[in-house]
N, C-alpha and C positions, 0 to 999 in steps of 0.2 A: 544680475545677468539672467537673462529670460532663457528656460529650456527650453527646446525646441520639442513638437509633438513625437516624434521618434524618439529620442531622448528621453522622454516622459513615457513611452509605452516601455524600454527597454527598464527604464527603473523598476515598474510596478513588477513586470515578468523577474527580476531581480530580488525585489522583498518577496514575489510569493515564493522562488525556489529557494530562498535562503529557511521562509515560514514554515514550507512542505519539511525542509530538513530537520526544523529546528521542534516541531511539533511531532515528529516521530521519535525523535531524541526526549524529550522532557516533558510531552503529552501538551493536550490545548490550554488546563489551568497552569502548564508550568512554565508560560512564555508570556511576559508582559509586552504591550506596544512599545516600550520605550525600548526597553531591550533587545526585543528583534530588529528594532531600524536601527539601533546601532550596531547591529550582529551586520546588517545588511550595508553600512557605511551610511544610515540616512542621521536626521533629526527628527525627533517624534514630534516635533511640530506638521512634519511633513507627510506621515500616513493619511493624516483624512485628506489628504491632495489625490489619494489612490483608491480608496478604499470609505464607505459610508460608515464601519462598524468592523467590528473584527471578526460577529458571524461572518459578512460578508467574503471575510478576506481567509479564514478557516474553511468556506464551505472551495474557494478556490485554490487554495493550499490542496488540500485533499484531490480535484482534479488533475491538479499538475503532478501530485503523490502516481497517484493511478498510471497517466500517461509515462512517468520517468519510468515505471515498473515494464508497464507494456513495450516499450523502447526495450529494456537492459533482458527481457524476455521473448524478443522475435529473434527467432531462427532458431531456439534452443530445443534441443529433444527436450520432451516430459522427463525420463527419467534423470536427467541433467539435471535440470530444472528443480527436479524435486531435493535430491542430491546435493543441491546448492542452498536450495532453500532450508532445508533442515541440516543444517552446517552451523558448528562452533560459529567460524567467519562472520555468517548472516547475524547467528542471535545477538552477537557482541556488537554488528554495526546496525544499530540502531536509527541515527540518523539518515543513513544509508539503504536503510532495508526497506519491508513493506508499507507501506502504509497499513492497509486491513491491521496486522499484526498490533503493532503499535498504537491504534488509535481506536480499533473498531466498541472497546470500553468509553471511552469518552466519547465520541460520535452517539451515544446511544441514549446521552444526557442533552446531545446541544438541539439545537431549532431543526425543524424540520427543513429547511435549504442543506445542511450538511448532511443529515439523513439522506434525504434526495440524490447526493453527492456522492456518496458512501452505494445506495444502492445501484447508481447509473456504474460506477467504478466496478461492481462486482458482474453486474451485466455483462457489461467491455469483455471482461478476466474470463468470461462463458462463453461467450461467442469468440474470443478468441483460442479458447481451446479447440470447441464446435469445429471451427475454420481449419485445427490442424491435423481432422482425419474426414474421413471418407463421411460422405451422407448417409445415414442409415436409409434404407428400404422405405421404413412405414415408421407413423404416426407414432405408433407406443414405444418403437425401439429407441427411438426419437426422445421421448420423455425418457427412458431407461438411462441414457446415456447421461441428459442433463443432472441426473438426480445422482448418477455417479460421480460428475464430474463435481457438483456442491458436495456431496461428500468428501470428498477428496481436498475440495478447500478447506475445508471446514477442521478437516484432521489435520493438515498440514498447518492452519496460523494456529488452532487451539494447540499444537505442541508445540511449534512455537512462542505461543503467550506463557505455556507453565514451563520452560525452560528459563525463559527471563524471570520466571516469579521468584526462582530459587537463586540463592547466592552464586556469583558468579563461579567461586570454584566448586561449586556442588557436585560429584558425580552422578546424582540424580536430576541435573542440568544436560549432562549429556548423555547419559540413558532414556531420557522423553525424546529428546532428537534421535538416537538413534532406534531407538522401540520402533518410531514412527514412519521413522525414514524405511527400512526395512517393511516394515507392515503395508505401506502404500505401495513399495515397488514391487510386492511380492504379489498384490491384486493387481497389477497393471494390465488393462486388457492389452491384446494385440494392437501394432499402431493405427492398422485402419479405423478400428473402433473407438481409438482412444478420445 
C-alpha cells in the first residue's frame, strides 16, 4: 500500500520528535537507528526513506528540540522560567527537558550541520529573551544585556548538567539547583531590562 505525501511528511515530523526525545534521554551515541524507528512504530528498513544519514536526522532532532522548548517557554516570566528550569522535575525529565542541557557535550563532538544546529537554537533562546523587555537606548547597553543574558544560560544548563552528573539521590544534586536557582534570581535585572 503506497503512502500518500502527507502521510510521509507526518511520519518523518514523527521519528524526529520521538529522536529529539529520545536523544535528550540517552545522548546521540546512545540511540541506534534500529531502535529509535521502533521507539517511533517504524522499520528500520525505513529511515533512509526520510533521512540521508543520521547526522542528517541529529542535526534536525536538535531543531525540533529547540522549537518544542521555545513553544513550552512563550508567555512565561523569567523568574518562572528559571524556577522551572532549575527544578528536581526538570533534571529528572530528561527526555522532556532542554535540549542545550542534555546534548550540548555531544553536539560538540558531531559534524558541523549539528554544530550549526545547536548555534542557530541558542541564537532563537537570545533573541527571544531580547524580545521579552524593553530595547535598550544605545549600542553598548545593547551588548551589556546580551552578555548577561548568555551568562545566565550558561549558569542555568551548566547547573543543570552537574546536578544530573551526580546520583540521583545526591543532596548535592539538589544543592547545584538550588545554589543556582537562587544566585540567578537574586541578579535578576528589572523586567524591562531583562
Amino acid at each position: 500500500m503506497k503512502v500518500t505525501k502527507a502521510q510521509a511528511q507526518a511520519n518523518r515530523a514523527h521519528i524526529v520528535q520521538t529522536a529529539a526525545a529520545l536523544f535528550r534521554e540517552r545522548g546521540y551515541d546512545g540511540v541506534g537507528i534500529a531502535d529509535l524507528m521502533a521507539v517511533a512504530g517504524f522499520t528500520h528498513g525505513g529511515f533512509y526513506k526520510h533521512f540521508p544519514s543520521k547526522a542528517d536526522l541529529l542535526a534536525e532532532a536538535a531543531t525540533c528540540g529547540f522549537a518544542q522548548a521555545a513553544a513550552k517557554a512563550e508567555g512565561v516570566d523569567a523568574a518562572a522560567f528559571v524556577t522551572h528550569y532549575l527544578s528536581r522535575e526538570h533534571r529528572d525529565a530528561r527526555g522532556e527537558g532542554c535540549t542545550m542541557a542534555a546534548l550540548c557535550g555531544d553536539a560538540a563532538r558531531q559534524p558541523e550541520p549539528i554544530k550549526a544546529a545547536f548555534a542557530a537554537g541558542i541564537e532563537s533562546l537570545l533573541a527571544t529573551l531580547a524580545s521579552q523587555s524593553a530595547a535598550p537606548q544605545d549600542a553598548r547597553r545593547a551588548g551589556e544585556l546580551r552578555a548577561r543574558r548568555i551568562e545566565v544560560i550558561a549558569q542555568v544548563i551548566g547547573a543543570l548538567v552537574l546536578s544530573r552528573a551526580c546520583p540521583d539521590d545526591s543532596a548535592l544534586a539538589d544543592e547545584i539547583l538550588d545554589v543556582c536557582r537562587a544566585a540567578v534570581l537574586s541578579r535578576r535585572p528589572p523586567a524591562r531590562d531583562a
